[in-house]
Chimera marker file (.cmm) of the C-alpha trace (Angstrom):
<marker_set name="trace">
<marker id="1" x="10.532" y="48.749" z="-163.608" r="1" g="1" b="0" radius="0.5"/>
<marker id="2" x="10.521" y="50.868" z="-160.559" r="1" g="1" b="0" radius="0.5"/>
<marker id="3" x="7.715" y="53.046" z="-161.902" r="1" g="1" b="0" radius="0.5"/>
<marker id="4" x="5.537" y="49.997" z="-162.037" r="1" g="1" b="0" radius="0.5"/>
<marker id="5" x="7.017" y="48.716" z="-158.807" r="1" g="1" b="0" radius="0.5"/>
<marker id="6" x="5.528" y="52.161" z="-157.014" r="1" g="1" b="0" radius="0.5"/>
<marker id="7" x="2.500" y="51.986" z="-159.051" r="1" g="1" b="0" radius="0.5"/>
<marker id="8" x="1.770" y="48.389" z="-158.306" r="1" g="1" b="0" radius="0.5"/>
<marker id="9" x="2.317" y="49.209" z="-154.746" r="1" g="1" b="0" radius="0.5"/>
<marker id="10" x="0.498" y="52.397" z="-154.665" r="1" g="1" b="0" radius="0.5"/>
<marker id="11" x="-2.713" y="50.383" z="-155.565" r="1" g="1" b="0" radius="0.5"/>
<marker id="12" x="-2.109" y="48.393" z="-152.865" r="1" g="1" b="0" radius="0.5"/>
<marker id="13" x="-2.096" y="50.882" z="-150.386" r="1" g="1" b="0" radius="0.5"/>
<marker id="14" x="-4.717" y="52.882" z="-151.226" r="1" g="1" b="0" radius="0.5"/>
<marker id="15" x="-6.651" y="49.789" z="-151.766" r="1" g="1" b="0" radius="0.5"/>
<marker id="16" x="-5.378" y="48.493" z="-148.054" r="1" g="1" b="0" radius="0.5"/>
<marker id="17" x="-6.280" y="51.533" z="-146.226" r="1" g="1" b="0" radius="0.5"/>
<marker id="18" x="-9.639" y="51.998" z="-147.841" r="1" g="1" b="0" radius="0.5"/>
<marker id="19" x="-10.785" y="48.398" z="-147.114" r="1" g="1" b="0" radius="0.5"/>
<marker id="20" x="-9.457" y="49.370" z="-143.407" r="1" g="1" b="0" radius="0.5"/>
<marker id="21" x="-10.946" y="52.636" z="-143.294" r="1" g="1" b="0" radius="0.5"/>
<marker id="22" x="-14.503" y="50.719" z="-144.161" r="1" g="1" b="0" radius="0.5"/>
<marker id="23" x="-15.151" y="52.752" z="-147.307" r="1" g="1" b="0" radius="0.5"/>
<marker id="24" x="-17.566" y="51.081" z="-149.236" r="1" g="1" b="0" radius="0.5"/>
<marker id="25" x="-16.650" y="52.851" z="-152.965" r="1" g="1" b="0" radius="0.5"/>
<marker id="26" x="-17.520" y="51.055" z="-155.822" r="1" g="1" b="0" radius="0.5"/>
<marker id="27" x="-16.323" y="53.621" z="-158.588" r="1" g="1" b="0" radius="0.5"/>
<marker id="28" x="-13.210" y="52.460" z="-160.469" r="1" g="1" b="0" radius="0.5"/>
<marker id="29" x="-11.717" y="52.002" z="-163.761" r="1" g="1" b="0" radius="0.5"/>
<marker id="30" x="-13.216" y="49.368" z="-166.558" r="1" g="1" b="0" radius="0.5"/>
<marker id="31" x="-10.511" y="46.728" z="-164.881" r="1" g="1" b="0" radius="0.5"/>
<marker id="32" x="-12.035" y="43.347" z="-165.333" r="1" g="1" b="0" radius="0.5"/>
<marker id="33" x="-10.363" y="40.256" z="-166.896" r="1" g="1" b="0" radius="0.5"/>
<marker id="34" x="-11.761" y="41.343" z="-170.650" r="1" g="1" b="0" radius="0.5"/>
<marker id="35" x="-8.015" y="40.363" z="-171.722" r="1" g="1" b="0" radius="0.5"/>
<marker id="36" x="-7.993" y="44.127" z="-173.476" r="1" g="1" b="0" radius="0.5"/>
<marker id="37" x="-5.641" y="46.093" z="-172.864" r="1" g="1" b="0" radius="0.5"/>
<marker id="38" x="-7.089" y="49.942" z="-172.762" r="1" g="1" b="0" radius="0.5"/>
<marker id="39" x="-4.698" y="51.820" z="-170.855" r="1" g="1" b="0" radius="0.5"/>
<marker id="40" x="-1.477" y="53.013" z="-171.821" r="1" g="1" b="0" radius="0.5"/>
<marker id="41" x="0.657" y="51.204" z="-169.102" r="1" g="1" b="0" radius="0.5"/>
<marker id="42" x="-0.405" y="48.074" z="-169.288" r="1" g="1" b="0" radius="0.5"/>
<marker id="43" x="-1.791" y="45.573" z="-167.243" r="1" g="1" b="0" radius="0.5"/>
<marker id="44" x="-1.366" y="44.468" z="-163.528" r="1" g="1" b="0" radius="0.5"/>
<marker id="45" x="-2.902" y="41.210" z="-162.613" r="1" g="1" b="0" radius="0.5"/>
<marker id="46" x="-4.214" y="41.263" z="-159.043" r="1" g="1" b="0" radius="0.5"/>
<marker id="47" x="-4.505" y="38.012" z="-157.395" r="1" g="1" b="0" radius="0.5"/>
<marker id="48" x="-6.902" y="37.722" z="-154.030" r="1" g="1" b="0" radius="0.5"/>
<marker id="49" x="-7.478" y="33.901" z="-154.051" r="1" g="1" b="0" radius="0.5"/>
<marker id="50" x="-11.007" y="34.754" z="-152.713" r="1" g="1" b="0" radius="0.5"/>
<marker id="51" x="-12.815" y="37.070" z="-154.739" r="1" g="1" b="0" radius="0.5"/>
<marker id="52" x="-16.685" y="35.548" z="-152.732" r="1" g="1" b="0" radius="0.5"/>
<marker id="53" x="-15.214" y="37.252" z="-149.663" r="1" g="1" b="0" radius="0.5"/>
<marker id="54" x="-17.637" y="39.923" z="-148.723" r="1" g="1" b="0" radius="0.5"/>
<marker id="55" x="-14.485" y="42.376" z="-148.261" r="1" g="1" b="0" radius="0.5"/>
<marker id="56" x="-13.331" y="41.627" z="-152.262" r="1" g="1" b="0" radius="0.5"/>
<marker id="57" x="-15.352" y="44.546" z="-153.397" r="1" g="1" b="0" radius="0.5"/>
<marker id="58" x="-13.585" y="46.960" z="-150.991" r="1" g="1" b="0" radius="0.5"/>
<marker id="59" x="-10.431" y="45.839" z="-152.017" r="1" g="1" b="0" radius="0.5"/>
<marker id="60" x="-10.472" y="45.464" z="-155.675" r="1" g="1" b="0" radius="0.5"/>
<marker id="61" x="-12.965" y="48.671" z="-156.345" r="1" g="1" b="0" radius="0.5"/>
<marker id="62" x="-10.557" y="51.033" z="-155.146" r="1" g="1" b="0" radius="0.5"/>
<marker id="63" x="-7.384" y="49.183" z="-156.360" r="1" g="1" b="0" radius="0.5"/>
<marker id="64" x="-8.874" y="49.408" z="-160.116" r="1" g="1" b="0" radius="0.5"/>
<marker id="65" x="-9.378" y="53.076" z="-159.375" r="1" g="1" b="0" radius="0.5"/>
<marker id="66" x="-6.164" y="54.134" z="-158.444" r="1" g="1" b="0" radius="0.5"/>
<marker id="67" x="-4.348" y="51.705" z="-161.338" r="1" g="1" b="0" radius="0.5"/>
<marker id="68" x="-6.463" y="53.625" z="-164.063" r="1" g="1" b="0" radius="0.5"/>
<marker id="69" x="-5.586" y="56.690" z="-162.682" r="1" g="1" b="0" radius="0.5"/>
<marker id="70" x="-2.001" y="55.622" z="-162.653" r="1" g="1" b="0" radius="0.5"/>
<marker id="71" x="-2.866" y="54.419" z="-166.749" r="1" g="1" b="0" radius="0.5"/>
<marker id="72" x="-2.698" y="50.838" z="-165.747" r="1" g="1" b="0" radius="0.5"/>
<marker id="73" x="-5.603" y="48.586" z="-166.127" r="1" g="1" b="0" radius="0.5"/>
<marker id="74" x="-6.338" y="46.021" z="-163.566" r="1" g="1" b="0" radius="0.5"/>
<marker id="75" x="-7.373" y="42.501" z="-164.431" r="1" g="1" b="0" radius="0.5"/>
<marker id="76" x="-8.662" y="40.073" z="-161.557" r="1" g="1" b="0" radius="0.5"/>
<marker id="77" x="-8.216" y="36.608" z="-160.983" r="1" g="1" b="0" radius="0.5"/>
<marker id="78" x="-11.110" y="34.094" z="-160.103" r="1" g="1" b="0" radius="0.5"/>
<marker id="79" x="-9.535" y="31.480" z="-157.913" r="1" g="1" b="0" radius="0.5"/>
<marker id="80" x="-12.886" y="31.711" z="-155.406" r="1" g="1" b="0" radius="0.5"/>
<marker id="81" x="-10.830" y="29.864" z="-152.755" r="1" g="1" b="0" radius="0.5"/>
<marker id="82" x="-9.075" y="27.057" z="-154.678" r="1" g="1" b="0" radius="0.5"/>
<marker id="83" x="-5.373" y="27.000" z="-154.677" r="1" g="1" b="0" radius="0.5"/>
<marker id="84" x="-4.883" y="25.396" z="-157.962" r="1" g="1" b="0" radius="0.5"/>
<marker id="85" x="-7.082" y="28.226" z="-159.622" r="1" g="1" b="0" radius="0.5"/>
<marker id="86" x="-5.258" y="30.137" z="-157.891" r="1" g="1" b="0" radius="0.5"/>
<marker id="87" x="-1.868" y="29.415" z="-159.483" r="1" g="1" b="0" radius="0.5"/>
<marker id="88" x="-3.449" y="28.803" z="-162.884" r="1" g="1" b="0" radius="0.5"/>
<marker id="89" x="-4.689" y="32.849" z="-162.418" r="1" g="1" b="0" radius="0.5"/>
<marker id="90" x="-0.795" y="33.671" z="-162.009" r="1" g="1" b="0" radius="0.5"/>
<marker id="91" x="0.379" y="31.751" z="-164.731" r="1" g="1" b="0" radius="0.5"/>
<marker id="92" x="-2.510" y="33.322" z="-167.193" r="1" g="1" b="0" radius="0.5"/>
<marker id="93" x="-0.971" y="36.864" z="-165.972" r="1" g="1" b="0" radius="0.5"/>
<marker id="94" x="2.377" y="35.541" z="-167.069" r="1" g="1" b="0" radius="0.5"/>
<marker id="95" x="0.893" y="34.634" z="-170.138" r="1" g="1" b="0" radius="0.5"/>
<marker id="96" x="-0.794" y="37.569" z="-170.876" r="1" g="1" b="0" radius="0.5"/>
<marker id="97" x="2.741" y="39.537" z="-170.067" r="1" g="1" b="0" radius="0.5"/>
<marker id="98" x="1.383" y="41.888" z="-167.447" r="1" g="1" b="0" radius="0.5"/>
<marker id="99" x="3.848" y="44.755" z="-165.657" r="1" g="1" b="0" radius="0.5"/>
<marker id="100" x="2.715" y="43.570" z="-162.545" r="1" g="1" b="0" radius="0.5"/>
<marker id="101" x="1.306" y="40.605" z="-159.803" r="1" g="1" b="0" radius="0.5"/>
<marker id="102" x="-0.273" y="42.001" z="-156.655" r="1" g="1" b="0" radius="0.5"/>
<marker id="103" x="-0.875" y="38.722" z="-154.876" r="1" g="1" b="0" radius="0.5"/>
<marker id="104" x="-2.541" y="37.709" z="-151.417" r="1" g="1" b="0" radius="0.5"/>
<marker id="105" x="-1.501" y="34.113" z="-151.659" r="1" g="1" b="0" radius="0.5"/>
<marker id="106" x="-4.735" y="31.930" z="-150.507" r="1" g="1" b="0" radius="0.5"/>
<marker id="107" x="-2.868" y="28.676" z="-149.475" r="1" g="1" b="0" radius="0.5"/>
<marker id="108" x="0.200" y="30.631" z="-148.018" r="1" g="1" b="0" radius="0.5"/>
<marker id="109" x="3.129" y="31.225" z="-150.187" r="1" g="1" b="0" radius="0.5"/>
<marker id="110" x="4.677" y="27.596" z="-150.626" r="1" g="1" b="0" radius="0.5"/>
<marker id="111" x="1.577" y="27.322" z="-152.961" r="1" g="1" b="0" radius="0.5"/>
<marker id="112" x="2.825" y="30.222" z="-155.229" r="1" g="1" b="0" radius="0.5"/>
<marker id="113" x="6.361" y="30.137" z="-154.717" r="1" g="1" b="0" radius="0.5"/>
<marker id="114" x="7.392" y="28.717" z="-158.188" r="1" g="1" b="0" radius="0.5"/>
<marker id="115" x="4.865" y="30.460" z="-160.255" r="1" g="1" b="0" radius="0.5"/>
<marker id="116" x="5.742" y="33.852" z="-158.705" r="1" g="1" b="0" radius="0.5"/>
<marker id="117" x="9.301" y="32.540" z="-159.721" r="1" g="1" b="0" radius="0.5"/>
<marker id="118" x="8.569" y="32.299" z="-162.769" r="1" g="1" b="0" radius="0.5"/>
<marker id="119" x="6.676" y="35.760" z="-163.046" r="1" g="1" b="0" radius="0.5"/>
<marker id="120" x="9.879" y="37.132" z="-161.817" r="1" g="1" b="0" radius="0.5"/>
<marker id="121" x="12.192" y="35.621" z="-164.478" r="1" g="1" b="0" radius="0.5"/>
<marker id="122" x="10.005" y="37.163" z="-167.071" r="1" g="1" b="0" radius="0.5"/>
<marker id="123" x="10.768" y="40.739" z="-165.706" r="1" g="1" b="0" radius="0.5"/>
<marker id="124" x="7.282" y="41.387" z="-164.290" r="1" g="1" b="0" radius="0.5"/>
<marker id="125" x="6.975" y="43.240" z="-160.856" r="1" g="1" b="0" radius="0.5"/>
<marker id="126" x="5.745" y="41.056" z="-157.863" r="1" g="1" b="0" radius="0.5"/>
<marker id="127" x="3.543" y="42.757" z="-154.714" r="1" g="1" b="0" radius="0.5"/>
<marker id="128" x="2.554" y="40.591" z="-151.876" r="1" g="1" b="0" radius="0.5"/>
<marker id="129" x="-0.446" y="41.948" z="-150.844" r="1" g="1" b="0" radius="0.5"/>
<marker id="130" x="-1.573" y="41.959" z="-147.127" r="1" g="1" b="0" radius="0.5"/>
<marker id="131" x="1.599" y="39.817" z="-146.245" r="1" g="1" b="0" radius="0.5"/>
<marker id="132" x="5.406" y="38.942" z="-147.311" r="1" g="1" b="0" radius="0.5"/>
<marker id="133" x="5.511" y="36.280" z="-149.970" r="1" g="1" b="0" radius="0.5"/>
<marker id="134" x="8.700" y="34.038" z="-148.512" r="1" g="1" b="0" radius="0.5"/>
<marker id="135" x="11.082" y="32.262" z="-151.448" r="1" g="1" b="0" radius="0.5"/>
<marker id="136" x="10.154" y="35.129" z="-154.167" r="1" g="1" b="0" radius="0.5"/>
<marker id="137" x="11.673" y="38.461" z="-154.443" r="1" g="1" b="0" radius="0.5"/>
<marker id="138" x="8.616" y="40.047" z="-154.088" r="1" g="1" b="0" radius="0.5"/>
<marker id="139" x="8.006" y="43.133" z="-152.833" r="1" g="1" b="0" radius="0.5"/>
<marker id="140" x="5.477" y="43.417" z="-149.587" r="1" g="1" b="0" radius="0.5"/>
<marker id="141" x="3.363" y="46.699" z="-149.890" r="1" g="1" b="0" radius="0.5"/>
<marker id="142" x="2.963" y="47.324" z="-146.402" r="1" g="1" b="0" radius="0.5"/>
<marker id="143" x="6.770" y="47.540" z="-146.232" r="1" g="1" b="0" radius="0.5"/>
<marker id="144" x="6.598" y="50.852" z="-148.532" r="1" g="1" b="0" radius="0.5"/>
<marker id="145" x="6.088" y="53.867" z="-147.009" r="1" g="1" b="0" radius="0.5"/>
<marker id="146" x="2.501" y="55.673" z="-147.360" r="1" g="1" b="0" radius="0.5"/>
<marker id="147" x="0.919" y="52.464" z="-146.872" r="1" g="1" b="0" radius="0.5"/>
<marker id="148" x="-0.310" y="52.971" z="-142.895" r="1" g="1" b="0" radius="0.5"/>
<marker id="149" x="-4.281" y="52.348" z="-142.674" r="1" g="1" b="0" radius="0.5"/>
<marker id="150" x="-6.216" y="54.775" z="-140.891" r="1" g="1" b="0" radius="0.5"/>
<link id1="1" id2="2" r="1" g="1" b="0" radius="0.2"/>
<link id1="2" id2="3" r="1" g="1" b="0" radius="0.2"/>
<link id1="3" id2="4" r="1" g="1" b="0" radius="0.2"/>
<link id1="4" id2="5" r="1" g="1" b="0" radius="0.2"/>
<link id1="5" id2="6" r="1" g="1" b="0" radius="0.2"/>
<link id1="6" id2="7" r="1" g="1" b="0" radius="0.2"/>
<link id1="7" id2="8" r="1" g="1" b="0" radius="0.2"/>
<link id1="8" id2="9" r="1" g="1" b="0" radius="0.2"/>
<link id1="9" id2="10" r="1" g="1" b="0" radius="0.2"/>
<link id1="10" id2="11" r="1" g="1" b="0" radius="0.2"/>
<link id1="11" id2="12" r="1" g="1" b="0" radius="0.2"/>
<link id1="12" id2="13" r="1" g="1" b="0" radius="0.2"/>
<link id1="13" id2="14" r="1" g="1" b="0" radius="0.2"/>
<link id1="14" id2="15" r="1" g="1" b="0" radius="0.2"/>
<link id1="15" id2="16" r="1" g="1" b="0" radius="0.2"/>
<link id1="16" id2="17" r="1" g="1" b="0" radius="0.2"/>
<link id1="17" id2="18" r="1" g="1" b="0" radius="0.2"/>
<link id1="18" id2="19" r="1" g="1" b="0" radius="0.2"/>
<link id1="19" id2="20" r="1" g="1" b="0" radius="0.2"/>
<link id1="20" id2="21" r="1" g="1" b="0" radius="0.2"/>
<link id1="21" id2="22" r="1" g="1" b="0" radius="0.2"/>
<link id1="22" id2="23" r="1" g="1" b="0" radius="0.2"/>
<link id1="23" id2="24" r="1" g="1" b="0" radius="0.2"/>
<link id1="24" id2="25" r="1" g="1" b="0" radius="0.2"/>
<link id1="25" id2="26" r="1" g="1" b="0" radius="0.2"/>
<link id1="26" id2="27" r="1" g="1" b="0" radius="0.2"/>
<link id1="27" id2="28" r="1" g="1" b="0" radius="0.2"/>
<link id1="28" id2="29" r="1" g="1" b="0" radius="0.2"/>
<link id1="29" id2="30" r="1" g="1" b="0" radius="0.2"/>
<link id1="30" id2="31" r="1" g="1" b="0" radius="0.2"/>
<link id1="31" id2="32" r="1" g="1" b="0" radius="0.2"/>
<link id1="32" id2="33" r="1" g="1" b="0" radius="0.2"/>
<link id1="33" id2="34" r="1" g="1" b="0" radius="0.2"/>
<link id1="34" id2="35" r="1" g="1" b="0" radius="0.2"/>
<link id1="35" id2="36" r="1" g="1" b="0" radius="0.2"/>
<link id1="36" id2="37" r="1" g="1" b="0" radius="0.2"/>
<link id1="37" id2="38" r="1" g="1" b="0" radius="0.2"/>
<link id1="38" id2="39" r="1" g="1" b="0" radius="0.2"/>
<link id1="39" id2="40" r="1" g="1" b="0" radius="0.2"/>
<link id1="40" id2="41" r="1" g="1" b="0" radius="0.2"/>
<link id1="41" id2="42" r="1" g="1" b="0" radius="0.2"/>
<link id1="42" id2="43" r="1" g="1" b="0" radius="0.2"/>
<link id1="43" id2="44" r="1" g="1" b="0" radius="0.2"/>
<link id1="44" id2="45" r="1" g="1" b="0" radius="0.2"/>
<link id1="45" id2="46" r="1" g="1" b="0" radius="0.2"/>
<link id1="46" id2="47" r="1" g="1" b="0" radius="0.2"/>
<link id1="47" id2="48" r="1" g="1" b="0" radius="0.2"/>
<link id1="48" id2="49" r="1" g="1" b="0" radius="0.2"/>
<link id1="49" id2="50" r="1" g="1" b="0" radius="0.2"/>
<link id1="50" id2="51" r="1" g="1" b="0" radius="0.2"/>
<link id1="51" id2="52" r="1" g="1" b="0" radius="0.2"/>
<link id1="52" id2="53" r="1" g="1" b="0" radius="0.2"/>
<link id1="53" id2="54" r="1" g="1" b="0" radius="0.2"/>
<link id1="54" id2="55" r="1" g="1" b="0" radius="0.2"/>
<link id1="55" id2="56" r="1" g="1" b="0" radius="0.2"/>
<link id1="56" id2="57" r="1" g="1" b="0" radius="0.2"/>
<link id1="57" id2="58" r="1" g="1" b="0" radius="0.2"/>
<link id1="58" id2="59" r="1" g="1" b="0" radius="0.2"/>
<link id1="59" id2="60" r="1" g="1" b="0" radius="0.2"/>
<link id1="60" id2="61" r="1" g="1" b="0" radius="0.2"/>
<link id1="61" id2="62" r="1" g="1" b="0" radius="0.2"/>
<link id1="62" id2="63" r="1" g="1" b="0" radius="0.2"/>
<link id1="63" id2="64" r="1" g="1" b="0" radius="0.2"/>
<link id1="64" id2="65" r="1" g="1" b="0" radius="0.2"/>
<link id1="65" id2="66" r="1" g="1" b="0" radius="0.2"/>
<link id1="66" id2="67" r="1" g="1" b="0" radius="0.2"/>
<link id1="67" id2="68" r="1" g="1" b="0" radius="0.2"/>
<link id1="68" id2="69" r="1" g="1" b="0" radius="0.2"/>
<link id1="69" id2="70" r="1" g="1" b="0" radius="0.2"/>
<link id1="70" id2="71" r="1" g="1" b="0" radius="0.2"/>
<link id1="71" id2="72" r="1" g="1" b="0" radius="0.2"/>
<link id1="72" id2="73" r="1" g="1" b="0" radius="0.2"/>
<link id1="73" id2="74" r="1" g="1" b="0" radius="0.2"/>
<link id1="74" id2="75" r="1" g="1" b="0" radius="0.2"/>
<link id1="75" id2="76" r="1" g="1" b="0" radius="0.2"/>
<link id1="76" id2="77" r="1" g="1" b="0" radius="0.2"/>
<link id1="77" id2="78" r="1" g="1" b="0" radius="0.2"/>
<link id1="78" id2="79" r="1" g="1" b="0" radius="0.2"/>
<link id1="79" id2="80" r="1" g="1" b="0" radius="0.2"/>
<link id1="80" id2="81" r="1" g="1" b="0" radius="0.2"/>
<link id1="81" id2="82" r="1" g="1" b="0" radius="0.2"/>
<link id1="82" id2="83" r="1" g="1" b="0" radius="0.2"/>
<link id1="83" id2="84" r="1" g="1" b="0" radius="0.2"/>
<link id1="84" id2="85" r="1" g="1" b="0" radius="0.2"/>
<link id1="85" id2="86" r="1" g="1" b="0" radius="0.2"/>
<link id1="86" id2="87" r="1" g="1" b="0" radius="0.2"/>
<link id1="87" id2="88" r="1" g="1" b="0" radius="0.2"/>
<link id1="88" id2="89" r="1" g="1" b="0" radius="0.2"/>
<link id1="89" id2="90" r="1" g="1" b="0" radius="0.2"/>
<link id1="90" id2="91" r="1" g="1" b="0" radius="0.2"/>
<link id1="91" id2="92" r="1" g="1" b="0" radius="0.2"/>
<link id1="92" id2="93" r="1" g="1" b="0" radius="0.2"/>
<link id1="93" id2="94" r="1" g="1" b="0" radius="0.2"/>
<link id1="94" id2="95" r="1" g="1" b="0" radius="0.2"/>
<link id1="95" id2="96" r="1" g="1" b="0" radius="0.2"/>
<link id1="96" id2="97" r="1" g="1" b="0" radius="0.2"/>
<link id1="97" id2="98" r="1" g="1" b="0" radius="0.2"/>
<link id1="98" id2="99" r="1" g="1" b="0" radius="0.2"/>
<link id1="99" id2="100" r="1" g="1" b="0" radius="0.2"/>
<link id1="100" id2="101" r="1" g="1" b="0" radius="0.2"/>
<link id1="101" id2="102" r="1" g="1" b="0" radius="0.2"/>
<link id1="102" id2="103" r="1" g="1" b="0" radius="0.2"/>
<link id1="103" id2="104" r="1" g="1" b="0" radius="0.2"/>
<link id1="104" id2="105" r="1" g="1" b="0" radius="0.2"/>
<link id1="105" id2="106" r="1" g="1" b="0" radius="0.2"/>
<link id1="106" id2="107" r="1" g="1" b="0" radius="0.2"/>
<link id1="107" id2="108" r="1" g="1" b="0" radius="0.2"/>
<link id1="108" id2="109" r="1" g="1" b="0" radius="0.2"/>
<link id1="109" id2="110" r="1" g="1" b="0" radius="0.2"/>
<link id1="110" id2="111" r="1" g="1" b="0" radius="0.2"/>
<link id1="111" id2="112" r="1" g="1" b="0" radius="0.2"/>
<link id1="112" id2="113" r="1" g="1" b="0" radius="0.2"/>
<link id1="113" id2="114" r="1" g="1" b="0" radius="0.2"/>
<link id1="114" id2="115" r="1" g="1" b="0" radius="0.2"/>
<link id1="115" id2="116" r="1" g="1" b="0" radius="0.2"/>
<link id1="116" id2="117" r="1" g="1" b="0" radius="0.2"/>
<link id1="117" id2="118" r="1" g="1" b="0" radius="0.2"/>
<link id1="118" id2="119" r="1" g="1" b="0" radius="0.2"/>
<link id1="119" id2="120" r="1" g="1" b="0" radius="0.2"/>
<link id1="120" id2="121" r="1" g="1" b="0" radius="0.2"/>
<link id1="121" id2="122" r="1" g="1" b="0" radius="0.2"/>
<link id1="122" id2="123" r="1" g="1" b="0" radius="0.2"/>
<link id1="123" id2="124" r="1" g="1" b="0" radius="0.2"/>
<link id1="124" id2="125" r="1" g="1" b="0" radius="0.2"/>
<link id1="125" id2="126" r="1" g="1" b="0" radius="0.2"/>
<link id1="126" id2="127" r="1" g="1" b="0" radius="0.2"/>
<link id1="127" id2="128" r="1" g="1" b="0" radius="0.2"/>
<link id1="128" id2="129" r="1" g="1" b="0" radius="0.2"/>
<link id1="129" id2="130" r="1" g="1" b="0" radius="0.2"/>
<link id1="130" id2="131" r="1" g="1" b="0" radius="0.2"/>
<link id1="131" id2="132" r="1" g="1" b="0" radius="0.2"/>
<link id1="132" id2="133" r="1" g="1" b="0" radius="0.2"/>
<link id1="133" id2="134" r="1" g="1" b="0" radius="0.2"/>
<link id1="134" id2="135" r="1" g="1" b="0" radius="0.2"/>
<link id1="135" id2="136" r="1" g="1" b="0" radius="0.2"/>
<link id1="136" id2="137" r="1" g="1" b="0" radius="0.2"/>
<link id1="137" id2="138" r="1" g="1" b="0" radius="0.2"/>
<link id1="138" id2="139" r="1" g="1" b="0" radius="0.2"/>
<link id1="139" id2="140" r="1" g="1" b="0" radius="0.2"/>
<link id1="140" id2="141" r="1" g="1" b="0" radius="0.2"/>
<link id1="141" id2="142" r="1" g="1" b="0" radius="0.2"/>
<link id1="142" id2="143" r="1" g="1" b="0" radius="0.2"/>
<link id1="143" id2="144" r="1" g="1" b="0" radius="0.2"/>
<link id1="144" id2="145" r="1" g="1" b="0" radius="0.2"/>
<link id1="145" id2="146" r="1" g="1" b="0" radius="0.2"/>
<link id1="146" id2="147" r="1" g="1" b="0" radius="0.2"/>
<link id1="147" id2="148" r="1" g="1" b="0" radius="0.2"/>
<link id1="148" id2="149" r="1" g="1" b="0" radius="0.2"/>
<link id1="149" id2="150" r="1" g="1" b="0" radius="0.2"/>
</marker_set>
């Protein structure tokens, strides 16, 4: 668990801090949401809640990079601003019994309080992304050291 817990966070930061740094890379792994599983650590579902936002692609391109060269494979949810989707995205990572949420909760974290709950009680590693998420366990990337942007 606490290998996946650095790796989870480790995309996180290098994802944070290249989005703040303004790089523009769009190399990465295959990630996608394909639902196959091609790298030997698993999978680690990454939740934005807006994946139209013109920043998205500096986000998730490096954050697929660095999971497949940690042998993860990163697989995106499409909530594209709803809240609902949103939560329906987190339960489908549940589902699909991935090592690892990295969430930015789109409707604060009230919204995905239960479902990250529930993530949780199945053993799978939980990342707030960008902020804390209050009422989980989760872990909040920024609060591990290495993650400072530029």
């Amino acid at each position: 668990m606490k290998k996946v817990l650095a790796a989870a966070a480790t995309i996180v930061a290098v994802s944070l801090t290249l989005a703040a740094c303004g790089s523009s890379s769009t190399s990465g792994g295959t990630g996608g949401s394909t639902g196959k599983n091609s790298s030997s650590g698993g999978l680690i579902g990454f939740s934005y809640g807006n994946e139209t936002s013109g920043i998205y692609p500096l986000i998730a391109n490096p954050a697929k990079a660095e999971a497949a060269k940690k042998g993860y494979q990163l697989i995106e949810g499409d909530a594209n601003g709803s809240c609902t989707k949103q939560v329906q995205n987190l339960q489908d990572f549940i589902a699909r019994k991935v090592k690892a949420i990295v969430v930015l909760p789109l409707c604060g974290t009230a919204a995905v309080k239960n479902v990250l709950r529930q993530a949780e009680a199945a053993k799978i590693v939980v990342v707030g992304y960008s902020q804390p998420v209050a009422g989980s366990s989760a872990v909040h990337a920024a609060d591990r050291p290495g993650t400072q942007a530029c």
